[in-house]
Structures are given as C-alpha cells and as structure tokens.
C-alpha positions as CSV (number, residue, x, y, z in Angstrom):
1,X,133.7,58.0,120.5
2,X,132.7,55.5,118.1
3,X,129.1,55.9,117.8
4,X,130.1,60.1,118.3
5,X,131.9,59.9,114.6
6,X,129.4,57.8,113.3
7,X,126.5,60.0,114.1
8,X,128.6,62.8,112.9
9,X,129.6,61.4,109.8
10,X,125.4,60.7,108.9
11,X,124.3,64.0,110.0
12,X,127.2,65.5,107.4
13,X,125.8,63.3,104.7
14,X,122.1,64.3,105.5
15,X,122.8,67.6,105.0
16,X,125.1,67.3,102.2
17,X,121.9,65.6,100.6
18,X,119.7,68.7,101.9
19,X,122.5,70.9,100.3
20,X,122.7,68.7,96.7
21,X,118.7,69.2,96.6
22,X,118.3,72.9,97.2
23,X,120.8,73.3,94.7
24,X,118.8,71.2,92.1
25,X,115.9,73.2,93.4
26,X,117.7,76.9,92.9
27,X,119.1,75.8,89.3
28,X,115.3,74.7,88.0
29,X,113.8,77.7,89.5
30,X,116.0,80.4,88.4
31,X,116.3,78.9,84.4
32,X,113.4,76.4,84.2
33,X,112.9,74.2,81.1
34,X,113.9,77.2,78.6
35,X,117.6,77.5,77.3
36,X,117.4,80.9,76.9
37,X,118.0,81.5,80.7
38,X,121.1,79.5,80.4
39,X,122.6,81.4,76.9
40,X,121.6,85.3,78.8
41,X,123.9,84.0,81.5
42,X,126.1,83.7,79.1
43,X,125.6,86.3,76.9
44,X,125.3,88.9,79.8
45,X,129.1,89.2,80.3
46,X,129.5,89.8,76.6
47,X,127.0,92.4,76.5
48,X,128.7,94.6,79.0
49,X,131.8,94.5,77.1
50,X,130.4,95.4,74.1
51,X,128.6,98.1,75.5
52,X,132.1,99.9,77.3
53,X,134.2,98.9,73.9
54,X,131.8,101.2,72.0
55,X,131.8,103.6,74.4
56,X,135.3,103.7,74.6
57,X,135.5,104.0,70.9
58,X,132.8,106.7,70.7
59,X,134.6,108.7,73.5
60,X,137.8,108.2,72.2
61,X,139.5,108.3,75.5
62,X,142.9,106.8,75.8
63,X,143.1,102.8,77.5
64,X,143.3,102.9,81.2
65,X,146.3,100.1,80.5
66,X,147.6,97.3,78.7
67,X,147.4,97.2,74.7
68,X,143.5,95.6,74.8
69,X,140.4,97.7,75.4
70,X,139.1,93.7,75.8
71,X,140.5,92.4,78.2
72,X,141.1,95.4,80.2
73,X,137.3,95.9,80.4
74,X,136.6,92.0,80.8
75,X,138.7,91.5,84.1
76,X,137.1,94.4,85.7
77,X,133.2,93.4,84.3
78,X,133.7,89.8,85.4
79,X,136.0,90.9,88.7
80,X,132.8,92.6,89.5
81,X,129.8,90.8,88.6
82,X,131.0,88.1,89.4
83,X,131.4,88.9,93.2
84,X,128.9,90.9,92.9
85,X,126.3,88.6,91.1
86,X,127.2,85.9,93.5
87,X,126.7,87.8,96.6
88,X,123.4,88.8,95.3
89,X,121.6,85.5,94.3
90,X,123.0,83.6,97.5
91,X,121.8,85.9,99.6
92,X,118.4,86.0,97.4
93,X,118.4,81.8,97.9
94,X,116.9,82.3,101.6
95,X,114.1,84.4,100.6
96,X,113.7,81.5,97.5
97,X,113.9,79.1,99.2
98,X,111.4,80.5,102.7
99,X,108.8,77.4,102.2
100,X,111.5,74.6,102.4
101,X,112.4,76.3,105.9
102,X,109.4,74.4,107.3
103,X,111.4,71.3,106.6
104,X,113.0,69.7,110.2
105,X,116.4,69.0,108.1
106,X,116.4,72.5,106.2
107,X,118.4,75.4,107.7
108,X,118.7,79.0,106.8
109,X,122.3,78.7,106.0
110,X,121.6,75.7,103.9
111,X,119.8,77.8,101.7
112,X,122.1,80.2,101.0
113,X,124.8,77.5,100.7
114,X,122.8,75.9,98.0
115,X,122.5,79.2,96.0
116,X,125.7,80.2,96.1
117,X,127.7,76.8,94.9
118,X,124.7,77.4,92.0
119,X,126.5,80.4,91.6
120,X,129.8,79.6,91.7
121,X,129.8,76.7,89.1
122,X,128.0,79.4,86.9
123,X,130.9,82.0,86.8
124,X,133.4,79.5,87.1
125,X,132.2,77.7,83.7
126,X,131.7,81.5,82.3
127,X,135.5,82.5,83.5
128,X,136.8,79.2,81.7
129,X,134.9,80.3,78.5
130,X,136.1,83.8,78.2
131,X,139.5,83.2,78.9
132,X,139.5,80.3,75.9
133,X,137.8,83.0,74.1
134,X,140.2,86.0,74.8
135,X,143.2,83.7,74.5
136,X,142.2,82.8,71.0
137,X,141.5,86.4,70.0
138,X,144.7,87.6,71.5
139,X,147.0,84.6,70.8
140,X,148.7,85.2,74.3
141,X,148.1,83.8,77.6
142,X,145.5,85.4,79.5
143,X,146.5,84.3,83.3
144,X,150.1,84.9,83.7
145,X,150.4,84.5,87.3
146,X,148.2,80.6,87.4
147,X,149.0,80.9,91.5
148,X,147.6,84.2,91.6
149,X,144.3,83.4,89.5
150,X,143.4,80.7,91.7
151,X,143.8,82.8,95.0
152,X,141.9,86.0,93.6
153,X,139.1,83.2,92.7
154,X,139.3,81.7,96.3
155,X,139.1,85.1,97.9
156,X,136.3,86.7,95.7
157,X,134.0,83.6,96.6
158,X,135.4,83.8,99.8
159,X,133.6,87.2,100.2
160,X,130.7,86.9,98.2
161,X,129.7,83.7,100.5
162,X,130.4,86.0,103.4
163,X,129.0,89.0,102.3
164,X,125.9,86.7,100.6
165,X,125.5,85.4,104.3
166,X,125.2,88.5,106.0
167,X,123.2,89.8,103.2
168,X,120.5,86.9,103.6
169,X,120.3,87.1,107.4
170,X,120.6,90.9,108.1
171,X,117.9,91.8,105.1
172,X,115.7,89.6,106.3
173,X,115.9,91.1,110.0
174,X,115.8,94.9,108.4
175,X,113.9,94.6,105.2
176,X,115.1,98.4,103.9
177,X,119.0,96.8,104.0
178,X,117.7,95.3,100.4
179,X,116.7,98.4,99.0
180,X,120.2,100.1,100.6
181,X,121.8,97.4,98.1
182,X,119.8,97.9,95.7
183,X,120.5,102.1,95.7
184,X,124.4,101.3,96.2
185,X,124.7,98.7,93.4
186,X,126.1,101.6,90.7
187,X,127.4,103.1,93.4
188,X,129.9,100.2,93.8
189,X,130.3,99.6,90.1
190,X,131.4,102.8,89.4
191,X,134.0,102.9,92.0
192,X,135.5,98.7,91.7
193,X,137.9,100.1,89.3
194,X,135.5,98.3,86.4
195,X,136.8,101.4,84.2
196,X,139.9,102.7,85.7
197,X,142.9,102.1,87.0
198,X,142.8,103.2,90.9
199,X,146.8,103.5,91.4
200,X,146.7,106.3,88.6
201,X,144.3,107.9,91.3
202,X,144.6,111.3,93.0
203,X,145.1,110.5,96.5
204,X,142.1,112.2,98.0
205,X,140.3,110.5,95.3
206,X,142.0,106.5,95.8
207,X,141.7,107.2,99.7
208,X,137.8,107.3,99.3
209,X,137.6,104.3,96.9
210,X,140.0,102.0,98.8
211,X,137.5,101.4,101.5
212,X,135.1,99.0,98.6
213,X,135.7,95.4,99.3
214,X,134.5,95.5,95.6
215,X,137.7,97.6,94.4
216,X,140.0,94.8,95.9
217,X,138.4,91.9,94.2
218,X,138.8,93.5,91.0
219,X,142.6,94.2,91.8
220,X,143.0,90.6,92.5
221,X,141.3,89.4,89.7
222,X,143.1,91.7,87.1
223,X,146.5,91.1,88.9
224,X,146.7,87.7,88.1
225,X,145.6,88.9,84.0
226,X,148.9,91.2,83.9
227,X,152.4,91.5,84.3
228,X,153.4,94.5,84.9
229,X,149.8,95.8,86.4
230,X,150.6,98.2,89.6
231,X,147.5,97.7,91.8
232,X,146.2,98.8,95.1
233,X,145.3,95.5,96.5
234,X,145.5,94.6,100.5
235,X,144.7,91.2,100.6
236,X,144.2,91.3,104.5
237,X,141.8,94.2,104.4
238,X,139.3,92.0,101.7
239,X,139.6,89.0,103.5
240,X,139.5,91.0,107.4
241,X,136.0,92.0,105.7
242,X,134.9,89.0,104.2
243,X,135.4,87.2,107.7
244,X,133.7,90.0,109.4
245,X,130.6,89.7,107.4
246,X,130.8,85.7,107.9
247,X,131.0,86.1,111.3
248,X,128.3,88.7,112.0
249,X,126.1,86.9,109.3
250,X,126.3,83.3,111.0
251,X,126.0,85.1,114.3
252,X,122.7,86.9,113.2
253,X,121.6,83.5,111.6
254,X,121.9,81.5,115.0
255,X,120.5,84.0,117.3
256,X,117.6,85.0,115.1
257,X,116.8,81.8,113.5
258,X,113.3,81.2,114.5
259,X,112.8,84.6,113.8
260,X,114.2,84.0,110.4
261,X,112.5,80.4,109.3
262,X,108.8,82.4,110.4
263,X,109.7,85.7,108.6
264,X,107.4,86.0,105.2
C-alpha cells in the first residue's frame, strides 16, 4: 500500500510538472516577448463596452435594467466572453500544443488543462480589475451577493473546462465541428442575454433561448452584480450540461487517443 501511495504521489507530481510547463509554453506562445498582447487582453473587454455604450446612446433605447448602461453591459460582455473565450483557447491548446503529444509523459488532456488554467488566471486578473474600476466609477459595491460571485465563477469555468474538453477532442475527431463553432459564435452572443434581459422575454421567445448553456452563465454572473435582478437561471440544467460535455469529452479522449496524439 505503501509503495502504491508513493508511486501515486510521484506520478501526480510528474504531471503537475508536465501541466506547469505547457502552461509556460501556452502563455509565451500566445503573447510572446511583446506587451502589447498582454494590454489587448486587456483592453478587449473595454472595447466591447464602449462599443454597445455608444450604441445605446446612438439608439437611444431605454436600459434593459438597473440605473448603469456600464455595468449592465459589463456583466453580460465579460459573463460571456469570458466562458466563452475560455472554452475556446482550451480547447485550441490541443491543436497548439499537437508536437508535445510525441512526448511519453504528455497527454491530450494535459494540453488542454494547461490552456485553460492560462485562461482562467487571465479573466480572473481581468474580472478583479473591472470590478475595482467600476466600483470607483460608481462609488457602490459591485458584487452584492460575495457567495453568489464565487459560485457563478466556479460554475462558468466549470463549463468552459467541460465544454473546452469536448471541444478539443470531438473537433479533432470531426474537423467541420470547428467551423460549426465558428458559424454559431454570434449566434450564441446574441442570444446569452449580453443585451437583454431574458425574464422580460415573450415566452415563445425565452423558451427558445433558455436552451444556451451561454444564457445561464450570464444569469449567474449578473445575479451575483444585483439585488433585485429577476433571472432565468437553472443552475442544475448548466451544470447537468457542463458534466455531460466532461463526460463525453474525456470519454472521446480515452477511446480515441492514439487516434488523437497522430491526428495533424
């Protein structure tokens, strides 16, 4: 039993190095030597705010809720792009990352691991900076349910990791899924909720849009930003999805492996 938790316990350190590597790997090869890749992932998030305040402006429509165009907009950009950004460029770290596969140590998964705690330090450093922004703008506190904020974070990596695993291992068996995602990426902006409120929805309208995972991870997110915010939100049916993907994703990985580490 011993010697069963000792080579256990230096297998999980072996990969834990593989891991810590790739990550290195994935953060020099997606913003180099040059600073500017590091201030556009930065600056993105801003961008898209600016770009839907003067819309809104120019429109002149009325706010969806609460008493700031801002925030309003900010929850839903980074609800979204952050899962969806996430989902993306973990899933993108087994294709990036195909000539360390000839590596004994390096597994598929690890990969994608790799890519997505890259990932996840990202918009967890760019969360922390936009709230400190918004609550000195706004002189109020941004995240009034502290609890809440954590969970929504937990679950949105939750199923970008899934959905990033599934992503990775699936594409890479079917080549055309990519350009599917590619195709549906307005497709899911447009109905997360980034610009509306979904319980103010018709019904024929809310029944259609429920169904995006995407829809509920911005409901999370922006429920833990308000007080009196009525959302849509079934925790069970985002995390039911999120496990489903995991599963299928790891199940595809194991089976297809070989297939996976050869695949160009």
């Amino acid at each position: 039993m011993y010697l069963m938790d000792k080579s256990f316990s230096y297998a999980l350190k072996e990969n834990a190095r593989v891991i810590g590597a790739l990550v290195v790997r994935s953060g020099v090869t997606r913003f180099g030597e040059s600073r500017i890749g590091y201030l556009w992932t930065l600056a993105e998030p801003s961008i898209y705010v600016c770009l839907f305040l003067f819309m809104h402006s120019f429109v002149r429509t009325s706010l969806p809720f609460g008493d700031s165009a801002m925030l309003f907009f900010l929850t839903g950009i980074i609800g979204f792009r952050m899962t969806n950004l996430i989902a993306r460029k973990a899933a993108n770290g087994l294709s990036h990352n195909q000539p360390m596969l000839g590596y004994p140590l390096v597994k598929p998964l690890d990969t994608i691991v790799a890519a997505f705690l890259l990932e996840a330090i990202i918009w967890m450093i760019i969360c922390s900076l936009f709230i400190f922004f918004m609550f000195a703008i706004l002189d109020r506190h941004i995240i009034v349910y502290p609890l809440e904020f954590a969970g929504a974070l937990l679950a949105i990596f939750y199923f970008a990791f899934s959905f990033a695993v599934f992503n990775a291992t699936f594409g890479t068996l079917v080549p055309l899924w990519a350009k599917i995602l590619s195709f549906s990426n307005m497709i899911l902006m447009l109905t997360s909720g980034l610009l509306f409120v979904p319980s103010s929805l018709p019904p024929s309208a809310l029944a259609i849009v429920w169904w995006s995972p995407f829809l509920h991870c911005v409901e999370w997110f922006r429920s833990a930003t308000y007080l009196d915010y009525v959302s849509v939100l079934s925790k069970t049916y985002l995390l039911s999805v999120a496990t489903g993907f995991l599963v299928t994703g790891l199940a595809l990985e194991r089976i297809y492996r070989n297939r996976i580490i050869s695949s160009e």
